[in-house]
PyMOL commands that place a pseudoatom at each C-alpha (Angstrom):
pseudoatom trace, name=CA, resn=UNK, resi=1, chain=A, elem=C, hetatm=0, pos=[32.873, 100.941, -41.541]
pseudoatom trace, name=CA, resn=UNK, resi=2, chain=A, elem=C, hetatm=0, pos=[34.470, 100.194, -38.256]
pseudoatom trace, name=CA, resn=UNK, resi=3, chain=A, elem=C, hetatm=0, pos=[36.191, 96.768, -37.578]
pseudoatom trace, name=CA, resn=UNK, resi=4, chain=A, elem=C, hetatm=0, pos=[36.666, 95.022, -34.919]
pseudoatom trace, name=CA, resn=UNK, resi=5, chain=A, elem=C, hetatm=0, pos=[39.083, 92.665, -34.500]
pseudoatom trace, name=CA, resn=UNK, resi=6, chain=A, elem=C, hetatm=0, pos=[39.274, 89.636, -31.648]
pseudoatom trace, name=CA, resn=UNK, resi=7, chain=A, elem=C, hetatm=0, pos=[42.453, 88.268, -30.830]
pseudoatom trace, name=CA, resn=UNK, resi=8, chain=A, elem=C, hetatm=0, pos=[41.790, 84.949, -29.314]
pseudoatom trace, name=CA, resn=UNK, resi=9, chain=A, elem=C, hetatm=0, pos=[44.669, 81.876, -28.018]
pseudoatom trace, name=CA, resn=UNK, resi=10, chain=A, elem=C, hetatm=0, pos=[46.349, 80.209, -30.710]
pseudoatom trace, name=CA, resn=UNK, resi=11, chain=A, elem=C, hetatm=0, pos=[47.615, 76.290, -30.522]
pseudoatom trace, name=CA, resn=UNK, resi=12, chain=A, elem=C, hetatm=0, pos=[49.768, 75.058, -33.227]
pseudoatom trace, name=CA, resn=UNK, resi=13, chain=A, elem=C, hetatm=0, pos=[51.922, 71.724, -32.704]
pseudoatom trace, name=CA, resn=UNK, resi=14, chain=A, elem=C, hetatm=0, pos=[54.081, 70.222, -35.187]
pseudoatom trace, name=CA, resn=UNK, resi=15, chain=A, elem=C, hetatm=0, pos=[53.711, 66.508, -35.777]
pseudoatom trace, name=CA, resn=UNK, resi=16, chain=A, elem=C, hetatm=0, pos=[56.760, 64.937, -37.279]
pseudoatom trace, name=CA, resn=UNK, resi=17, chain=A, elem=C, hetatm=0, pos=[56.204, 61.615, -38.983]
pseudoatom trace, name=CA, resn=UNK, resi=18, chain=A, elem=C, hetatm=0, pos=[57.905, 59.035, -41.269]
pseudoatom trace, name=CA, resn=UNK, resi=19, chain=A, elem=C, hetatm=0, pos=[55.847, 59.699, -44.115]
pseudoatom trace, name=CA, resn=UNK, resi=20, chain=A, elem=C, hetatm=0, pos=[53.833, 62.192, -45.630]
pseudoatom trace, name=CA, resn=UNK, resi=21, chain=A, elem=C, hetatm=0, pos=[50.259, 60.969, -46.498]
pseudoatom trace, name=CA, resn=UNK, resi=22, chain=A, elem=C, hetatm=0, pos=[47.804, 63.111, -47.842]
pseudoatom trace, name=CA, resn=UNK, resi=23, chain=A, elem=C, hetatm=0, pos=[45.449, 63.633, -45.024]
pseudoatom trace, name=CA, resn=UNK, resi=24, chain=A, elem=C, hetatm=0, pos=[42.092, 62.179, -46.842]
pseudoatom trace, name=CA, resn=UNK, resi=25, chain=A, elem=C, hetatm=0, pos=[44.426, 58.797, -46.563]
pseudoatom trace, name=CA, resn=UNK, resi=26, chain=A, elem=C, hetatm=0, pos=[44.738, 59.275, -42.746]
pseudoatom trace, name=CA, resn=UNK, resi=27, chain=A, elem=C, hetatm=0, pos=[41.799, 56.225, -41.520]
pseudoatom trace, name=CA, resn=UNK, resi=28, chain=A, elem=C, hetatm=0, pos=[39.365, 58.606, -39.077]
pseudoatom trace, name=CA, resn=UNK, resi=29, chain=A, elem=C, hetatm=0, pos=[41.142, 61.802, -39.210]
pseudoatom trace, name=CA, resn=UNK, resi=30, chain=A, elem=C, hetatm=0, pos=[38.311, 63.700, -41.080]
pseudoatom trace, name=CA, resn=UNK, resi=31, chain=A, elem=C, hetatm=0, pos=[36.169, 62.341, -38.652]
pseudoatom trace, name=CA, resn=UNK, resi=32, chain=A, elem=C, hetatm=0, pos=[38.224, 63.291, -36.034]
pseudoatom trace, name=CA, resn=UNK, resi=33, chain=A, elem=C, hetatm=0, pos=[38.323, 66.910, -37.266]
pseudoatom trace, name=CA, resn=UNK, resi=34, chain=A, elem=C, hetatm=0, pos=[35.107, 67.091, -37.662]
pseudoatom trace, name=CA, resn=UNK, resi=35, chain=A, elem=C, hetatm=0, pos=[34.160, 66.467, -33.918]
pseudoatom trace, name=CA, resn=UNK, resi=36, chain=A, elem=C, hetatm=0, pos=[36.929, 69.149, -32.817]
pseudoatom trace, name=CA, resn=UNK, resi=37, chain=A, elem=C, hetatm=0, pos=[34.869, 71.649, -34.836]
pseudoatom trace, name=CA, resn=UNK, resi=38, chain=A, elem=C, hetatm=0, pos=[31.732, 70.558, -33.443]
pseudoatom trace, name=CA, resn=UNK, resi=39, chain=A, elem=C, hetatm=0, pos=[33.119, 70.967, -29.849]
pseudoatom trace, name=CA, resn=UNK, resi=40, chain=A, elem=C, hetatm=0, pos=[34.432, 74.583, -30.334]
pseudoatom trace, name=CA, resn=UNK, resi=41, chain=A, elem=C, hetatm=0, pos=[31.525, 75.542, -32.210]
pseudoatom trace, name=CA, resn=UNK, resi=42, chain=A, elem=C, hetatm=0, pos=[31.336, 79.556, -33.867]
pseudoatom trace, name=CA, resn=UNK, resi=43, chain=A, elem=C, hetatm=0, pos=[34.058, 80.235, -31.173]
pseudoatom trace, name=CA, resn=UNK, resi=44, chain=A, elem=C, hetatm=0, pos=[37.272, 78.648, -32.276]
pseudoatom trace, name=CA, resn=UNK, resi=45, chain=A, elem=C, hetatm=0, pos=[38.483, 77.051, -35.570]
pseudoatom trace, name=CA, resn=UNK, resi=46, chain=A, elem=C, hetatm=0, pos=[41.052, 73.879, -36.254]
pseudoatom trace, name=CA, resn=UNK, resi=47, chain=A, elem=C, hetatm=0, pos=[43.471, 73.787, -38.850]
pseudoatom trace, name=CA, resn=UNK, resi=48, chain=A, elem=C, hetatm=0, pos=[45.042, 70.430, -40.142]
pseudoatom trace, name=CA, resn=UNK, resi=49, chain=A, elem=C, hetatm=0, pos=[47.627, 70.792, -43.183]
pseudoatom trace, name=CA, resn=UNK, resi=50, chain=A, elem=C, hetatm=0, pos=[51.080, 68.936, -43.765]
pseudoatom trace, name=CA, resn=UNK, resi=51, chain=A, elem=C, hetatm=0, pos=[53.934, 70.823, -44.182]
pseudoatom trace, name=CA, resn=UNK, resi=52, chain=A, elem=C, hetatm=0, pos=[55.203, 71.983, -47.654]
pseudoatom trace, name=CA, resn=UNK, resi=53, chain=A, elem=C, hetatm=0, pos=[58.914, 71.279, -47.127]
pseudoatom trace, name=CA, resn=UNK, resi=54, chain=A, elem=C, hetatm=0, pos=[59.367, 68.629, -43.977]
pseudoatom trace, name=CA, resn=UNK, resi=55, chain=A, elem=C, hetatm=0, pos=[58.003, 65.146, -43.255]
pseudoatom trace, name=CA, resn=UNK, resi=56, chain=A, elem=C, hetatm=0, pos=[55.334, 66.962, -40.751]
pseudoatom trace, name=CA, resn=UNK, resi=57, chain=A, elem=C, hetatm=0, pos=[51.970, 67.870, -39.902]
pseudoatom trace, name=CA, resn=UNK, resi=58, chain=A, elem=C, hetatm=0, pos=[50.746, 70.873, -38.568]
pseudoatom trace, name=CA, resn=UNK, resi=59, chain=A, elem=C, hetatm=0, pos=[47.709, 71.121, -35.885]
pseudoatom trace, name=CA, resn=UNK, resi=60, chain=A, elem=C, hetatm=0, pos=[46.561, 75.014, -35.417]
pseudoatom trace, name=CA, resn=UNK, resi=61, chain=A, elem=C, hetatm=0, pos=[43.420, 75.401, -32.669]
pseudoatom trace, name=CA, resn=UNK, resi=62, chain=A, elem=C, hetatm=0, pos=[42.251, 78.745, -32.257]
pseudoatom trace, name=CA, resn=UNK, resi=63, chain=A, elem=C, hetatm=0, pos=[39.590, 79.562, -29.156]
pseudoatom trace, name=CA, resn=UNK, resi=64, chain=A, elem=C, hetatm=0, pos=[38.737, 81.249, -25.933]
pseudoatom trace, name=CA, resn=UNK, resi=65, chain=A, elem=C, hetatm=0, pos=[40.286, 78.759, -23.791]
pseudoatom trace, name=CA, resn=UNK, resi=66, chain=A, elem=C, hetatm=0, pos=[43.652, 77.881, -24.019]
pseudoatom trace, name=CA, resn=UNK, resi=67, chain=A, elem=C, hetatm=0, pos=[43.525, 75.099, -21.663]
pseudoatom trace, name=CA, resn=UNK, resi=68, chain=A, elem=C, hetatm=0, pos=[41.046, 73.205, -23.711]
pseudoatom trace, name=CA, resn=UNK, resi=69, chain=A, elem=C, hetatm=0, pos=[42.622, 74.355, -27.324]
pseudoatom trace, name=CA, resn=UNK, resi=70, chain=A, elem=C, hetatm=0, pos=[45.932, 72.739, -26.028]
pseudoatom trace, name=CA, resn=UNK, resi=71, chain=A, elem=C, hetatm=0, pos=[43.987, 69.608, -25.015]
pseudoatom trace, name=CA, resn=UNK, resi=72, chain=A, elem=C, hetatm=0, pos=[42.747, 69.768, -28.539]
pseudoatom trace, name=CA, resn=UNK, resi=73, chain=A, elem=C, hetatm=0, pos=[45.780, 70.464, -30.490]
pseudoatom trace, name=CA, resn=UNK, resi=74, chain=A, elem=C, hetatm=0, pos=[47.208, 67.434, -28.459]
pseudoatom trace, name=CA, resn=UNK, resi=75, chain=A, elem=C, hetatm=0, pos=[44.561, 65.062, -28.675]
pseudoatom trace, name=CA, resn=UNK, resi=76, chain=A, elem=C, hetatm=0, pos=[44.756, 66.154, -32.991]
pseudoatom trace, name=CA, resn=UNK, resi=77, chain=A, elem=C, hetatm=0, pos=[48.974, 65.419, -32.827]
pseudoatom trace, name=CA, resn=UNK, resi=78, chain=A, elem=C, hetatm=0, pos=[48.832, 62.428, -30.658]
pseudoatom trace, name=CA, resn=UNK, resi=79, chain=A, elem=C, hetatm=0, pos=[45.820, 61.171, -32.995]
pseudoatom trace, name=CA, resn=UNK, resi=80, chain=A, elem=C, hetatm=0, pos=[48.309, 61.309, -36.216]
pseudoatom trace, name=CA, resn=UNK, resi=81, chain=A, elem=C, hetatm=0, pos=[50.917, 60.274, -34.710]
pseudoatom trace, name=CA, resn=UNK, resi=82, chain=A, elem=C, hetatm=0, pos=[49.226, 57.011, -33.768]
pseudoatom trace, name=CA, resn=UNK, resi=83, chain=A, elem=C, hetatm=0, pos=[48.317, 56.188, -37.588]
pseudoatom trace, name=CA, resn=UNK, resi=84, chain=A, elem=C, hetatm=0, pos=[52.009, 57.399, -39.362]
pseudoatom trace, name=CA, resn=UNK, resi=85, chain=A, elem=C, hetatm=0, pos=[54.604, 57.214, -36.434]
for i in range(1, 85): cmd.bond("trace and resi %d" % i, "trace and resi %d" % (i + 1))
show_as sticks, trace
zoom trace
């Protein structure tokens, strides 16, 4: 068996906040998500986790773009920042 592997842009942005929610407690963010995923469709993925150690979010966009995945990442970062910043 033969794979083949893709490489494809990569987005991630760091969004540092005062404090930690978990992200089902973030009003509109699954929604939010959601749409992202529905825009990049079976090429590109979005990643929304807080950090493990630090007061932060992090946004990862992967696609063919990398115009529009930045535009993404940044619409994700600038999203949670309005609701915990």
């Amino acid at each position: 068996m033969t794979w083949c592997v893709m490489s494809v842009p990569q987005v991630l942005k760091n969004v540092k906040v005062k404090v930690k929610k978990p992200l089902d407690e973030i009003e509109g963010l699954s929604e939010k998500v959601r749409s992202i995923k529905e825009m990049l469709g079976d090429k590109g993925r979005i990643l929304v986790r807080p950090s493990g150690t630090e007061p932060k979010y992090r946004v990862m966009v992967e696609g063919e773009d990398r115009g529009f995945i930045e535009e993404l990442a940044e619409e994700v970062a600038d999203f949670i920042k309005q609701r915990l910043c």
